[in-house]
C-alpha positions in Angstrom: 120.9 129.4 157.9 118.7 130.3 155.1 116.7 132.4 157.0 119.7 134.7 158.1 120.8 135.3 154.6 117.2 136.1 153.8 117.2 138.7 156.7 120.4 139.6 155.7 121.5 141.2 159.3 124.9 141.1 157.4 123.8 144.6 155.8 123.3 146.3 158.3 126.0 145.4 161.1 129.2 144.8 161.3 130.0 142.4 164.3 128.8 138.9 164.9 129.6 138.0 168.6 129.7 134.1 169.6 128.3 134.8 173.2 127.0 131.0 173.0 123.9 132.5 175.6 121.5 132.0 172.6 120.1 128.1 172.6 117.2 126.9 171.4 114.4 125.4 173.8 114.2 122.0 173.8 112.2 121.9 177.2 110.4 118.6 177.2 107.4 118.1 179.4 105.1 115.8 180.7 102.8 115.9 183.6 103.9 114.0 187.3 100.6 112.4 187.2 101.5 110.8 183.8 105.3 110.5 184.8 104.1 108.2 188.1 101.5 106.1 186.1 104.7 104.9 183.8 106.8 101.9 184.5 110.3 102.8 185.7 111.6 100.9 181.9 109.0 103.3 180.3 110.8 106.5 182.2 113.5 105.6 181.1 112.7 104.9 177.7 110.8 108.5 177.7 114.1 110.5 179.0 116.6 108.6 176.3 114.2 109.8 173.6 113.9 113.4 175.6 117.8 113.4 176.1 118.2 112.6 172.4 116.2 115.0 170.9 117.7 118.0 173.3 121.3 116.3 171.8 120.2 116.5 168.3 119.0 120.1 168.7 122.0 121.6 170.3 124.1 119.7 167.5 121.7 121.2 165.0 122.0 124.6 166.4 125.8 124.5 166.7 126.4 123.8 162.8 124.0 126.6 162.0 126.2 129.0 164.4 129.4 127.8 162.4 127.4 128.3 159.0 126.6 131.6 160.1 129.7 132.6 161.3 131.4 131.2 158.4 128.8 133.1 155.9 128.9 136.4 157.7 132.7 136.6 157.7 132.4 135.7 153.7 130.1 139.2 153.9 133.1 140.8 155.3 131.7 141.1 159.0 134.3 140.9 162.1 133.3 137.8 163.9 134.9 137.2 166.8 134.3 135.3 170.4 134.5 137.0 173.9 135.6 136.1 177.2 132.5 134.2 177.9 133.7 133.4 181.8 134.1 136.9 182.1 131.1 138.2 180.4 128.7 136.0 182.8 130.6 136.8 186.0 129.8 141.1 185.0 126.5 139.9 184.0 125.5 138.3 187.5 127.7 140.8 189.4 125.4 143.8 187.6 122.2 141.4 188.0 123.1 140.9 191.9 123.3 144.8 192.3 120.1 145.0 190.5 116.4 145.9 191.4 115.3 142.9 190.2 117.7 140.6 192.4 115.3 141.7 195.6 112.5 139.8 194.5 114.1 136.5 193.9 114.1 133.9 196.4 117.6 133.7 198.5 119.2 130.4 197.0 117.1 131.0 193.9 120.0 132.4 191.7 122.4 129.1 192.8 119.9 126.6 192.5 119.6 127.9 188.8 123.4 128.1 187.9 123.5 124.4 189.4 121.4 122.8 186.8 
C-alpha cells in the first residue's frame, strides 16, 4: 500500500477498476527428479507448505486491494467493480477471433481455463 501512495497514481487518474485479473505469482517449483526422490509424507508435507504460502499471498494481496481501494476513494477517485463474467467472456470471444488464437494448440485455451 505504501508504495501506491508513494506513486500516487491517484493524481493522475480518476478510476480504479477492481477487474480482480491482477494476482501476484506465487508459482512454486521444484524439479520431477526431486519430486520422485521424496517420500509420498514428504510430498505432501512440501504441497501443505506450497498451498499455504499461495493462501497467505492471495490473503495478503486481497487486503492491499481493499486498502487501496479504500485510500483512493478517500482521494476522491470513482472506484467501482465491473461485470467480471462478462468482461472475460468479450475478452476470450475477441482473443478466439484473434491472430494470435491460430498458433495455440486446439484444446490449449480449455485445458488452461480448467485449472
Amino acid at each position: 500500500m505504501s508504495g501506491t501512495k508513494s506513486m500516487k497514481f491517484y493524481e493522475v487518474t480518476t478510476q480504479y477498476v477492481l477487474t480482480a485479473h491482477l494476482v501476484a505469482n506465487n508459482l512454486f517449483a521444484i524439479t520431477t527428479k526431486k519430486w520422485n526422490a521424496m517420500t509420498p509424507a514428504q510430498q505432501k508435507t512440501v504441497q501443505g507448505a506450497a498451498d499455504r504460502f499461495a493462501d497467505a499471498i492471495t490473503a495478503q494481496m486481497e487486503k492491499d486491494e481493499a486498502e487501496m481501494a479504500a485510500f483512493f476513494k478517500a482521494q476522491g477517485l470513482d472506484v467501482y467493480a465491473p461485470d467480471v463474467v462478462a468482461f472475460r467472456k468479450h475478452v476470450l470471444d475477441v482473443y478466439a477471433k484473434s491472430k494470435f488464437a491460430k498458433d495455440w494448440r486446439p484444446g490449449m485455451l480449455e485445458r488452461i481455463n480448467a485449472l
